[in-house]
C-alpha positions as CSV (number, residue, x, y, z in Angstrom):
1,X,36.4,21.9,124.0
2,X,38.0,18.4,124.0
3,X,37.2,16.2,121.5
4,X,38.1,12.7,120.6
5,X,37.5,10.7,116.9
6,X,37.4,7.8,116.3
7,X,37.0,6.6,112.4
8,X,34.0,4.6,113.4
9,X,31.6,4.6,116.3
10,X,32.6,0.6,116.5
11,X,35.7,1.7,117.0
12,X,34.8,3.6,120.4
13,X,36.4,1.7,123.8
14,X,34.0,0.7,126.4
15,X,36.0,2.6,128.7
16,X,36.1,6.0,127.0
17,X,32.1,6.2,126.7
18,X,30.3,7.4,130.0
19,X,27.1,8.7,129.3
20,X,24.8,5.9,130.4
21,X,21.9,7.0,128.1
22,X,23.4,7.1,125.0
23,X,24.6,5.5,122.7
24,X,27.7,6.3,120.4
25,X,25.6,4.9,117.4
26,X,23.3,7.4,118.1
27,X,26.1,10.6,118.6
28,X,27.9,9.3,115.6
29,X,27.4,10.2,111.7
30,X,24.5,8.8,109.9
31,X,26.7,9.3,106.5
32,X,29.8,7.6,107.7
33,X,29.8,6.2,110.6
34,X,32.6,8.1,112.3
35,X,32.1,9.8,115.4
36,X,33.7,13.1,117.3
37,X,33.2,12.9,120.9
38,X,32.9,16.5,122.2
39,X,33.0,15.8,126.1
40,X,31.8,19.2,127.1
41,X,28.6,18.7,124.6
42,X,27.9,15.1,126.0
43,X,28.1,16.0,129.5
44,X,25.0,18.8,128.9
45,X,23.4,16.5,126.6
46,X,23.4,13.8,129.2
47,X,22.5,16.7,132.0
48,X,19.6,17.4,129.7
49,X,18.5,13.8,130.0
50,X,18.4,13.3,133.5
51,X,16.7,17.2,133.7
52,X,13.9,16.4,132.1
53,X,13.1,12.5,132.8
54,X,12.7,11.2,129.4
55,X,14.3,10.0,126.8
56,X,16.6,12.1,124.3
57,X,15.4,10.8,120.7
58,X,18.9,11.9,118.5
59,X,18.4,12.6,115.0
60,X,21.4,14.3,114.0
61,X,24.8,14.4,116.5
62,X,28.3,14.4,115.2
63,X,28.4,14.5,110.6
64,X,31.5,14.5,108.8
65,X,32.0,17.5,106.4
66,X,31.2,15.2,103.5
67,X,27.9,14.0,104.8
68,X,27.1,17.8,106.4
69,X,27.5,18.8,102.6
70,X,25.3,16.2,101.5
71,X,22.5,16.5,103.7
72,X,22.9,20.7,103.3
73,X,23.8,21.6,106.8
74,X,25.2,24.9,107.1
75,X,29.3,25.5,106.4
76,X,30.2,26.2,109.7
77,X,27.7,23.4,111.4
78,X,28.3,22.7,114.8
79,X,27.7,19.2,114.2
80,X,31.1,18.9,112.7
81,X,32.5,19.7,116.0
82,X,30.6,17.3,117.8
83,X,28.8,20.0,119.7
84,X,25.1,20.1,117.9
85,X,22.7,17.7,118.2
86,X,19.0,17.5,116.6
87,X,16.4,16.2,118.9
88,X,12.9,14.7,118.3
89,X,10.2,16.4,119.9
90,X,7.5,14.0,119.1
91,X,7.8,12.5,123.3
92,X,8.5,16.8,124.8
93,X,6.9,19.2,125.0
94,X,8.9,22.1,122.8
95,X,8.8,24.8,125.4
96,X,9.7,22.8,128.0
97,X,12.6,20.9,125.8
98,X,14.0,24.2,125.3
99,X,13.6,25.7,129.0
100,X,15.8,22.7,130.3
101,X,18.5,22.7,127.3
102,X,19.3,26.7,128.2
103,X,19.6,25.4,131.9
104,X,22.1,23.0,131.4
105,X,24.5,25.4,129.2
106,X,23.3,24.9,125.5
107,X,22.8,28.4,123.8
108,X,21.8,27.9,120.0
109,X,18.6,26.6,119.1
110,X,16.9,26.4,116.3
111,X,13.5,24.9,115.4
112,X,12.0,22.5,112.8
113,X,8.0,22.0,113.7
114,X,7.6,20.5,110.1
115,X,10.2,18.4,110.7
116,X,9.5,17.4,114.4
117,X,13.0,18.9,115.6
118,X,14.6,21.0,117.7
119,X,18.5,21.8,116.9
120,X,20.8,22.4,120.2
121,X,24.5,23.3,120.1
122,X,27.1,25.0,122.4
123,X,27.2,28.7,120.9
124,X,27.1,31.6,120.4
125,X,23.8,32.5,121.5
126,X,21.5,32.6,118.6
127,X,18.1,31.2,117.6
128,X,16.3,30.4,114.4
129,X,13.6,28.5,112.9
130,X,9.4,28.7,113.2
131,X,7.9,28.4,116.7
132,X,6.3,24.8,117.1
133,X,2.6,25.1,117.4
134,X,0.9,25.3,120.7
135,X,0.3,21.7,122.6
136,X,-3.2,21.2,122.9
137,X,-4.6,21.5,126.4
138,X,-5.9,18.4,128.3
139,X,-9.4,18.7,129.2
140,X,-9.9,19.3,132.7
141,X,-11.4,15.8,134.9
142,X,-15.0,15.1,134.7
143,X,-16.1,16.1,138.6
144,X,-18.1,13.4,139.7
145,X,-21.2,14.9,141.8
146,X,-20.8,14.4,145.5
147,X,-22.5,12.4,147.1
148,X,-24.3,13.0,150.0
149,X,-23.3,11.3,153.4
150,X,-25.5,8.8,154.8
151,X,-25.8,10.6,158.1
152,X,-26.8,13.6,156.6
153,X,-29.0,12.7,153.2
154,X,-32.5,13.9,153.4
155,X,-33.6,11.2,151.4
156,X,-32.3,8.6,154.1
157,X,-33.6,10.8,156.7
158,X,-37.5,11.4,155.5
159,X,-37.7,7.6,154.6
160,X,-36.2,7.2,158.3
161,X,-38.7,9.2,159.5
162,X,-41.4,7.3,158.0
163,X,-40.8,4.0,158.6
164,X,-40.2,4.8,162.6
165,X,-43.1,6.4,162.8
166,X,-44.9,3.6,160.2
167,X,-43.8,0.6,163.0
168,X,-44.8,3.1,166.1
169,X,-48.5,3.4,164.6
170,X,-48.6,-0.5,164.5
171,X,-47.5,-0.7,168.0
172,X,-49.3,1.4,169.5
173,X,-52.4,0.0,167.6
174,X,-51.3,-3.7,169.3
175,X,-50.8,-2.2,172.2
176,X,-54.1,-0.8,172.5
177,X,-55.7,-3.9,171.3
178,X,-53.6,-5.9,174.4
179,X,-54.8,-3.4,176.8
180,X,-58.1,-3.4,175.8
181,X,-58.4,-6.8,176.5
182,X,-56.1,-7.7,179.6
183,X,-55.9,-4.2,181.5
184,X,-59.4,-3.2,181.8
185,X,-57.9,-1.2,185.4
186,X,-56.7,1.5,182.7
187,X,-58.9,1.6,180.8
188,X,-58.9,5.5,180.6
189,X,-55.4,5.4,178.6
190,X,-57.1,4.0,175.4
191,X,-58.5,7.2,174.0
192,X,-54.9,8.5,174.4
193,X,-53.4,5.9,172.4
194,X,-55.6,6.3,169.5
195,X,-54.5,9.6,169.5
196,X,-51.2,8.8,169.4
197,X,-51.4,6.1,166.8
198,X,-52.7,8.8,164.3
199,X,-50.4,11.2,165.5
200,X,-47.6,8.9,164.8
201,X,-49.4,8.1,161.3
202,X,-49.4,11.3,160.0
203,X,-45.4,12.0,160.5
204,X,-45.2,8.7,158.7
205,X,-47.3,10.5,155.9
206,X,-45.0,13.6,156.3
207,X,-41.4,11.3,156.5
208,X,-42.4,9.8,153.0
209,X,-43.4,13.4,151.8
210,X,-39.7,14.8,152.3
211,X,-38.6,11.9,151.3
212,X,-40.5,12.1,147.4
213,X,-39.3,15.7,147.8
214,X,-35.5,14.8,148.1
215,X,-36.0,12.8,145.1
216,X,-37.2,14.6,143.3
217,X,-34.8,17.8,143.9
218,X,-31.7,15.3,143.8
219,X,-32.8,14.4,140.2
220,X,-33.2,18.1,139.0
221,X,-29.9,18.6,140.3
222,X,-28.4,15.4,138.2
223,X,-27.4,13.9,142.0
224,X,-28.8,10.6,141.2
């Protein structure tokens, strides 16, 4: 694995850094300063990145073998090489996280739930550490009740009903008072209009019953 050091991260040319989304404060000790730019382990890392969308929150990249002693890292640590890093896990989901890192090529993990990390690094294959607790599930959306289309609400259809047949009744009431008085030639009709005019009352008196109905059933079922 090529590798490049520089005594401190300051220190790093513009030139030689190519991983847009990172910094080489970030990659470098935390102890010292210094950095060791592992280009293989960068490349995944910035792979890893552009995987899963987010950003890469770096705890721990490259530590010098002084500050790896001092913090207690293990003797062999991969972050001496340059080829570990320790990644938040406060903005990814932990299953995920992991699921994307093994895609891109990194093969050791290990896990830190109480301290809100996950460790990658290049190999060998190994794992360690306590499984990070199970996200909580969203709840599922509120369903907002349908609502019923005008063309086909019973509510609009039995107050419909009873305010055609409501103004026909009137009509035909005028109507028979007009012909009463100005068509005395048919006079026979009139009986027939009266019976319509209570014919056409009484579906007003059934329209507003299926209307009440409707409303009623509508607010048992939480509709309205």
């Amino acid at each position: 694995m090529p590798t490049t050091t520089y005594a401190h991260f300051r220190d790093v040319p513009e030139s030689a850094w190519r991983w847009p989304s990172f910094s080489p404060a970030e990659i470098a000790c935390r102890g010292t300063g210094a950095i060791k730019i592992n280009t293989e382990a960068m490349d995944k890392l910035q792979s890893l990145r552009n995987r899963l969308g987010k950003p890469l929150i770096v705890r721990s990249g490259y530590r010098s073998p002084s500050h790896n002693r001092a913090v207690g890292g293990a003797p062999a640590s991969k972050h001496m090489q340059g080829a570990a890093f320790d990644i938040a896990m406060a903005n990814h989901d932990p299953v995920t996280f992991e699921a994307a890192a093994r895609a891109v090529g990194f093969l050791g993990f290990g896990t830190y739930p109480r301290s809100g990390f996950m460790h990658i690094d290049l190999g060998p294959a190994r794992s360690w550490g306590d499984p990070f607790p199970a996200r909580p599930v969203p709840f599922a959306p509120e369903l907002t009740p349908a609502r019923e289309v005008l063309s086909e609400s019973r509510t609009l259809r039995g107050g419909g009903a009873a305010g055609a047949a409501t103004v026909g009744a009137a009509g035909v009431e005028v109507l028979q008072d007009v012909l009463a008085e100005t068509q005395s030639t048919i006079q026979p009709l009139v009986p027939y209009l009266d019976t319509l005019r209570w014919v056409l009352i009484v579906i007003a008196l059934i329209g507003i019953g299926i209307t009440i109905h409707a409303r009623l059933d509508d607010w048992k079922r939480g509709q309205r």
